[in-house]
C-alpha positions, 0 to 999 in steps of 0.5 A, spaced: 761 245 410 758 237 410 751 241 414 751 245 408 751 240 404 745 236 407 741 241 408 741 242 400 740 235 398 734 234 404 731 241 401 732 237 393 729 231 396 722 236 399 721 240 393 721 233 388 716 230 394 712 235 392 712 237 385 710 229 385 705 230 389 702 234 386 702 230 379 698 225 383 691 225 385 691 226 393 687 219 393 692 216 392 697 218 397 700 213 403 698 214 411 705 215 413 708 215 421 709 220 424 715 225 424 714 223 415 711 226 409 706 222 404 710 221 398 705 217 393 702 211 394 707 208 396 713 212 398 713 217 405 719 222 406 722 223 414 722 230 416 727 234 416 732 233 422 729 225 422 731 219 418 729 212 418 733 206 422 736 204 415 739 212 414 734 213 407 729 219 408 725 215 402 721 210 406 715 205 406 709 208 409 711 203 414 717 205 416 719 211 422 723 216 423 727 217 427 731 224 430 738 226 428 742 228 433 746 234 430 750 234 436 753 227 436 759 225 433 761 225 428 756 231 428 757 235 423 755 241 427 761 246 430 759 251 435 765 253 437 769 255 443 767 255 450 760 253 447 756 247 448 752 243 443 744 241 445 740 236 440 733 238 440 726 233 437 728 235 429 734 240 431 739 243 436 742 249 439 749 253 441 750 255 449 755 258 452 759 253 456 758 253 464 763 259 467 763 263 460 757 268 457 755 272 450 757 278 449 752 280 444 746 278 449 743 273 447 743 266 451 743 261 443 745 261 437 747 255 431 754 256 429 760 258 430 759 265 426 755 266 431 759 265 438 762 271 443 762 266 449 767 269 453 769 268 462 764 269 467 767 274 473 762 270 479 766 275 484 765 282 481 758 280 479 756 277 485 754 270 482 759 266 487 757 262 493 762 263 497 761 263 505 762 270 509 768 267 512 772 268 506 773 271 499 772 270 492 778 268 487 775 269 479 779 263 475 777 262 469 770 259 468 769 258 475 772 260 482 774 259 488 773 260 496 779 262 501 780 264 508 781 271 509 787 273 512 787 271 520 782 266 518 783 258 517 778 253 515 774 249 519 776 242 520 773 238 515 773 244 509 778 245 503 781 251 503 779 253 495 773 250 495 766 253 493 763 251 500 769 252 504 768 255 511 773 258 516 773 260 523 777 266 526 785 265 528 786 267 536 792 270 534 793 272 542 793 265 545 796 262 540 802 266 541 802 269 533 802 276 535 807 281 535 805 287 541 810 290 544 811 288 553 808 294 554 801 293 551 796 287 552 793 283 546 786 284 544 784 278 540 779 281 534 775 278 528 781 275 523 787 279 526 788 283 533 790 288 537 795 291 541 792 295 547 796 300 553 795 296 559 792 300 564 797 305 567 799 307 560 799 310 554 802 311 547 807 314 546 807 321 541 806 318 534 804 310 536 795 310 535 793 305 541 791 299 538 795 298 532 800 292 532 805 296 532 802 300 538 808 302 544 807 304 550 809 309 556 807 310 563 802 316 564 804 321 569 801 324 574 797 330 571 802 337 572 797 342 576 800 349 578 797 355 582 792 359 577 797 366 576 795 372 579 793 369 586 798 371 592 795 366 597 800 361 602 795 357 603 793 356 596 800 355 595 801 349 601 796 345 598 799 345 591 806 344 594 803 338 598 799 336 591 806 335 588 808 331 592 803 326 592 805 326 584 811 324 587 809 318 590 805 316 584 804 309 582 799 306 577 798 301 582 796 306 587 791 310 583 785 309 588 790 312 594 792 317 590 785 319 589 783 318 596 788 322 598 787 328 594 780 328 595 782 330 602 787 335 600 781 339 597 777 338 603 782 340 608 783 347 602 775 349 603 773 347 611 781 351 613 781 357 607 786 360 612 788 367 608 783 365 601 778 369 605 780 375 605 781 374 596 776 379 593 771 376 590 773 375 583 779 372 586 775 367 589 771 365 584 777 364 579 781 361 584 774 356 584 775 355 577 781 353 577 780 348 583 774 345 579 777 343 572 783 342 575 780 336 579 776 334 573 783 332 569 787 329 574 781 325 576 780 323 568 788 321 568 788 317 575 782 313 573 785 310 566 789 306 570 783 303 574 780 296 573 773 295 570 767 297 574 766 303 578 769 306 585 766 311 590 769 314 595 766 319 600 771 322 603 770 324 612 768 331 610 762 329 605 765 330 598 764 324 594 766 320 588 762 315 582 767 313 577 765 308 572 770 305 566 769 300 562 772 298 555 764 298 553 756 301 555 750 299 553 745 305 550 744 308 556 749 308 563 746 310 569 752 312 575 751 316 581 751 317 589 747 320 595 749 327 592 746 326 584 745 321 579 747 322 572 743 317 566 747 319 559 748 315 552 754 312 552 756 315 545 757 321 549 762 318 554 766 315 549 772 321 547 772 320 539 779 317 538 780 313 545 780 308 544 782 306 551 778 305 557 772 310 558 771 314 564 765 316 567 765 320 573 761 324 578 764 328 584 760 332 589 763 337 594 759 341 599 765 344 601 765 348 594 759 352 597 763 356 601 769 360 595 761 360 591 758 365 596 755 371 594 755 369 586 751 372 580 748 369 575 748 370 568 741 369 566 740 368 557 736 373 554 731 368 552 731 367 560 731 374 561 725 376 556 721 370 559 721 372 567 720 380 565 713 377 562 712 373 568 714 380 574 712 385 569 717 388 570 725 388 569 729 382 572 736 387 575 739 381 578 738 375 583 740 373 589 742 366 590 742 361 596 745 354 594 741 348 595 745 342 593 752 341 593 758 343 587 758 336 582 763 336 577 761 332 572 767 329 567 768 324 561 773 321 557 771 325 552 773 333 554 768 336 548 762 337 553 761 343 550 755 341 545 753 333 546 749 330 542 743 327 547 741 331 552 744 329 559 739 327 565 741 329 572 738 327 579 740 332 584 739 332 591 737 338 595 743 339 602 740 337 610 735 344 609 729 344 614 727 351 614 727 350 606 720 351 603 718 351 596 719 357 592 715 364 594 713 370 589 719 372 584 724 366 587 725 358 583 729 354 583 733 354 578 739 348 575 745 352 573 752 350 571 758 354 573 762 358 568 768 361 567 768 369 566 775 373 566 772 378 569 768 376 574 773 370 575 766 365 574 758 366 575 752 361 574 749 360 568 743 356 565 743 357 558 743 349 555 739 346 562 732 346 564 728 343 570 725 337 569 721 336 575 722 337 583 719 333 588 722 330 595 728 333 596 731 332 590 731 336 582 731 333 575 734 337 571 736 336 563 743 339 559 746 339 553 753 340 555 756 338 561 761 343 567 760 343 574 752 343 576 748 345 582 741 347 584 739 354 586 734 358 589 735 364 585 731 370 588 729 375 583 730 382 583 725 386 579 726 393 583 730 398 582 733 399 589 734 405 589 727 407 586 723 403 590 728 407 597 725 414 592 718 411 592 718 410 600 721 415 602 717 420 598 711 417 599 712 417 608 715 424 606 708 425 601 703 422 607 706 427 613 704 433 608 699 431 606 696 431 613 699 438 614 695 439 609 688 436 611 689 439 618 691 446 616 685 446 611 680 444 618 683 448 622 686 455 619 678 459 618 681 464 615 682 460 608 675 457 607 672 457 601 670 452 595 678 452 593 679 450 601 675 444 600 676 442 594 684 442 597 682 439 602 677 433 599 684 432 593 689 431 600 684 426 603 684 422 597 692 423 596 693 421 602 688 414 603 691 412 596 699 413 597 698 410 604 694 404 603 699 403 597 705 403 601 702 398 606 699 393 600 701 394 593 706 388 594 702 380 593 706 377 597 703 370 597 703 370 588 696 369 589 691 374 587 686 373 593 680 377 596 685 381 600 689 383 594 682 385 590 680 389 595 687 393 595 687 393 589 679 395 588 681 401 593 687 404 589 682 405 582 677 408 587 682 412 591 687 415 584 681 416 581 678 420 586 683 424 586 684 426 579 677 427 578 679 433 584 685 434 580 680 436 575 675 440 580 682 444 582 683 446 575 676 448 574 676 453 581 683 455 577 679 456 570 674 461 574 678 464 578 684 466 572 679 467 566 673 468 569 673 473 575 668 474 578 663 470 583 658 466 583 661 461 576 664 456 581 660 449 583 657 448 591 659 443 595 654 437 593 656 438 586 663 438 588 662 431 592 659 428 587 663 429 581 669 427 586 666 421 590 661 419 586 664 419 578 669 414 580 664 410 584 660 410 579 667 407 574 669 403 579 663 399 579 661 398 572 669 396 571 668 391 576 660 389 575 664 387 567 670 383 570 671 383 577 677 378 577 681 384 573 683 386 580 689 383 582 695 381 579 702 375 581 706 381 583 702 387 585 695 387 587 693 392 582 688 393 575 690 387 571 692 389 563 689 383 560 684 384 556 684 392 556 682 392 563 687 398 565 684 402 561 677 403 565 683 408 569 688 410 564 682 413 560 679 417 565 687 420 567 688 422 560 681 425 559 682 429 566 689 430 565 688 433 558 683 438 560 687 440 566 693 441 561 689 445 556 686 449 563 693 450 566 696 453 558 690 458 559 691 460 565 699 461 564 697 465 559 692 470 562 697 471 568 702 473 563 696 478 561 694 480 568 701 482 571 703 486 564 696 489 565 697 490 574 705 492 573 707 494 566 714 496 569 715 489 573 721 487 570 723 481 565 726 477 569 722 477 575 715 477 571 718 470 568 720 468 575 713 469 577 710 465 572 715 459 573 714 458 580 706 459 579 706 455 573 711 449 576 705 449 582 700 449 577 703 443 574 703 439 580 697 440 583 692 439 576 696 432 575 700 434 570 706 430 572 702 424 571 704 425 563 712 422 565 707 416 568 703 415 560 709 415 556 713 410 559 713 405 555 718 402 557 719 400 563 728 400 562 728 407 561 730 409 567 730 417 565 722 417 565 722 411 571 726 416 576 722 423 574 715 420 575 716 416 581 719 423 585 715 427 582 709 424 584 712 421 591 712 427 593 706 430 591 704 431 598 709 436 599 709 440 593 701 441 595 703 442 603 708 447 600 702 451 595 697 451 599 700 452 606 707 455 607 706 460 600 700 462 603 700 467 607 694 468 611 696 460 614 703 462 615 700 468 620 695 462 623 702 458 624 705 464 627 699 465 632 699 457 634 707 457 635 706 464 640 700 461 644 705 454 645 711 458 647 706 461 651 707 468 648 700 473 648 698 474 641 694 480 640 689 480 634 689 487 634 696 487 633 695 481 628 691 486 623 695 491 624 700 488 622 696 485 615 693 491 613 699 496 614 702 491 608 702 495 601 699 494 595 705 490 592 705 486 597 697 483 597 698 481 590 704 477 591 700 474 597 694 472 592 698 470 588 701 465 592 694 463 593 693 461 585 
């Protein structure tokens, strides 16, 4: 109330001051000192918030004035609780006291109406400065800095004060832990933990490394038989394996180890009665032997010390192991066989918190139970090889080039790893091994479990880095057993490629025959002989030149593959360009019959010789590295080149398909019209046999060859490749042995070689004495 008061009484004071003033002429006001006001002449007045030494407002002109601090006492000025008074030049203002703050917001105020000062949290708000070491305790206005549990101030520090520092307690040396005997203390940041010792683990429900962790010593892993395989050899060895967990100790782990490392050695170079196990069995036997290795190996190798062992057994399997509590970023480990570059994080088994365990085994030995293996290839593979043979990939044949190494962490979920692994694998002692030749590779593959086969390889997940000096860098997301192969790819079927060479050998015999029946027979000469004659020279230089060169052995397209390649167009070309020449003699002997319509020699000479001459060099003139492939010394497909054969072949075999329905058609008419009284069946027989005949040897077959698309259709596949391997003999028995004139002629040479006479007149005898019947079924044995 007192400064509402005073307030009045100066706001009084500066109303007269001025009413007086105004009264006045301003001429005659006083010079008044700073921090006053002129009253008249003779009088000056102190601004508000300023009195004169004497404690008046009205002074002399010569008097000052000074400040008035509100906030001394006895002020007459109340900010309030938790609030502090600050005087100003002529006034003051109201803040919260250190520690406390507003509510409202606002930092000043003048009066205790106005005050919402309240406690300050400095350590939810983070406003404190206490040191890492410690934590925050909100009192009210301030706070205070103590030790965390396990921590204790450094010497000379005050717990509580806001600048304590503390320091770790080392609760293991200093005998303040509470682990049980059969663990160890591990000293931590501001407490500690309780670790197994080696050897040992927890028991069920006691994590390792809490403080109440309780212990038990681990037993030798239990490794039984696989089910289902009557071996005693196999059952010798794991007799002799219990009994080496029998003598298990902890502190003889590395003899344990060593000792089974040569049981598994004596296993595969003494096999005794596992040899004579089907394959499947072996495999699963393998198998077996394999992941049973990996767990009892982990087991036995928590119990060594840190660091890393090898051992390398008289027989030459050996073994890497690493352990240790920590890695860095990347762990490189290995021996002679392999090395292995993996992330640490990989190692790490997600929740041991026990010694981590890296190991490599390499066994040598194991090649002998892997023998005769398939491989499982990923679709992905699969499409990848089909477009590099161009052709369907029906398996491999597999050579092992490295030993069988097993690969084993701590962690036992291998199957999907978050960083890729790298491993190094050498290749075995191989001098008369040479880089990989047409259809084979090299391929990084792992072993893998299949119930029905009882394991394969399998590369899905790995890919080869690179291959030099002996040794193959491979890279996989998953880890198994690894080893390097050299898989030779099957790309044919073999039991079509055994059609293809028999019936191409059975083909070139006949077409020999043929050749030479049609030089030597007089009686058959004519325009239809030679154009059979010049059809079979062609059939027989492309079918032979095609069984001794169609393969590119080397992979590499070279002049030699060109030239076979360039002989094969020109040759099937020749051929069917005499394909359609035999349809045309056909064309003029079934519709229209009579003489004179046919070609003569040359004219036949060039358009059977000359047209494809003409083709083949034009195709080569505009691309001659179109001759030639990696797989077969054949047309390359890439940029259509294929067509400057397929086109002609569709074109004449189009034609001779339209020749060949006519004349099926005018020989239905012709028989009718010869014998009406021929039988239905018999007619029909007639037509089928001249029809299939015709087929052959216009070309027709070669329409199976157009629609295969699909190289997996094994319908289409089988169905060309016998109908037109054995083209020869088809022709051979047309043209030769239906033939009746040839028949007698052979008849003629088999007497003159047994050393019978044969009488020409005899001969004649014997053919005109044949009825009508007869003679046409010779003519038309002649169609």
């Amino acid at each position: 109330m007192g400064g509402s008061h005073h307030s009045v009484f100066l706001a009084l004071c500066v109303l007269l001051t001025l009413a007086g003033g105004e009264a006045q002429s301003p001429t005659a006001c006083a010079r008044c000192l700073p921090n006053s006001t002129c009253v008249n002449a003779t009088t000056c007045r102190c601004h508000p918030g300023f009195i004169s030494v004497s404690g008046k407002i009205i002074i002399g002109p010569s008097e000052p004035c000074d400040d008035v601090n509100e906030c001394a006492p006895p002020t007459s000025v109340s900010c309030g609780k938790l609030a502090d008074c600050h005087n100003t030049e002529g006034s003051y203002y109201c803040t919260c006291s250190p520690g406390y703050g507003p509510i409202s917001g606002a930092k000043t105020f003048r009066n205790e109406s106005e005050n919402t000062c309240q406690d300050v949290d400095e350590c939810s708000s983070g406003q404190h400065q206490c040191h890492s070491s410690t934590f925050c305790i909100n009192t009210q206005g301030s706070y205070k800095c103590r030790c965390r549990r396990g921590w204790r101030p450094v010497p000379g520090s005050r717990n509580g004060s806001n600048n304590t520092v503390c320091e770790d307690v080392d609760e293991c040396s200093s005998g303040q832990h509470q682990c049980h005997s059969s663990t160890f203390c591990i000293n931590t940041q501001g407490s500690y933990k309780c670790r197994c010792r080696r050897g040992w683990r927890p028991v069920p429900g006691s994590p390792n490394g809490s403080n109440n962790t309780v212990c038990e010593e681990i037993p030798f892993s239990t490794w039984t038989p696989p089910p289902g395989i009557n071996s005693q050899t196999l059952s010798h060895f794991f007799e002799r394996i219990q009994d080496l967990g029998k003598d298990y100790k902890p502190d003889s782990a590395k003899d344990t180890i060593q000792n089974l490392i040569n049981l598994v050695d004596e296993l595969m170079t003494a096999p005794g009665d596992m040899e004579t196990l089907d394959l499947p069995e072996r495999y699963h036997m393998a198998t077996h032997l394999l992941s049973g290795l990996e767990n009892v190996l982990r087991t036995l190798a928590k119990t060594l010390p840190d660091g890393s062992f090898t051992y390398r057994s008289p027989s030459g399997t050996e073994l890497s192991l690493l352990i240790q509590e920590q890695g860095d970023k990347n762990v490189t480990i290995g021996q002679s066989h392999a090395r292995m570059l993996l992330n640490w994080a990989v190692a790490a088994g997600a929740g041991d918190s026990g010694p981590t365990v890296v190991g490599i085994l390499s066994s040598p030995n194991m090649m002998k139970l892997l023998a005769n293996t398939s491989l499982d290839l990923d679709h992905e593979k699969q499409v990848e090889l089909e477009d590099i043979h161009e052709s369907p990939i029906r398996g491999a044949q597999l050579e092992l080039l490295s030993a069988v190494n097993s690969v084993f962490l701590s962690n036992t979920n291998t199957e999907k790893l978050d960083y890729p692994v790298i491993f190094a694998i050498s290749h075995l002692s191989r001098p008369q091994w040479k880089t990989p030749e047409t259809r084979q590779e090299l391929i990084c593959a792992f072993w893998k479990d299949d119930n029905n086969r009882g394991g394969q390889w399998a590369t899905t997940g790995c890919q080869i880095l690179g291959s030099q000096n002996g040794s193959t860098t491979c890279q996989c997301n998953h880890l198994s057993s690894f080893a390097i192969l050299m898989a030779h790819y099957d790309v044919q079927d073999p039991k079509l490629a055994l059609i293809t060479k028999v019936g191409l050998v059975l083909s070139l015999v006949c077409l020999l025959l043929c050749i030479l029946t049609f030089l030597l027979v007089r009686p058959i000469q004519g325009s239809r002989t030679t154009v059979h004659l010049h059809l079979c020279i062609c059939l027989f230089v492309g079918s032979a030149i095609f069984l001794a060169g169609i393969e590119n052995e080397g992979g590499q397209v070279g002049l030699r593959c060109r030239l076979v390649a360039g002989l094969l167009h020109y040759c099937f070309l020749a051929a069917f360009c005499w394909m359609s020449l035999e349809g045309l003699e056909l064309y003029f002997l079934v519709v229209r019959v009579f003489q004179g319509q046919g070609l003569s020699t040359r004219g036949l000479c060039f358009i059977g010789y000359g047209v494809p001459l003409i083709i083949v060099a034009v195709s080569a003139a505009f691309n001659s590295q179109g001759y030639g492939r990696a797989i077969y010394c054949w047309l390359d497909p890439a940029r259509g080149f294929l067509w400057s054969f397929l086109g002609p072949v569709i074109f004449i075999v189009l034609c001779n398909a339209v020749i060949f329905v006519t004349t099926v058609w005018k020989l239905t008419q012709k028989f009718s019209e010869i014998n009406p009284e021929m039988k239905k069946l018999r007619k029909a027989r007639m037509l089928t046999i001249t029809a299939i005949a015709q087929l052959v040897v216009l070309g027709c077959t070669w329409v199976f060859g157009l629609f295969l698309f699909n190289p997996h259709s094994w319908v289409l596949s089988y169905t060309f490749t016998i109908l037109n391997c054995l083209q020869g003999l088809f022709l051979y028995v047309l043209h030769c042995l239906l033939n009746k004139k040839v028949r007698e002629e052979y008849r003629r040479w088999a007497c003159m070689l047994a050393g019978n006479k044969y009488s020409e007149f005899a001969s004649s005898t014997f053919s005109t004495s044949q009825n009508q019947s007869r003679a046409f079924r010779s003519s038309e044995s002649g169609l």
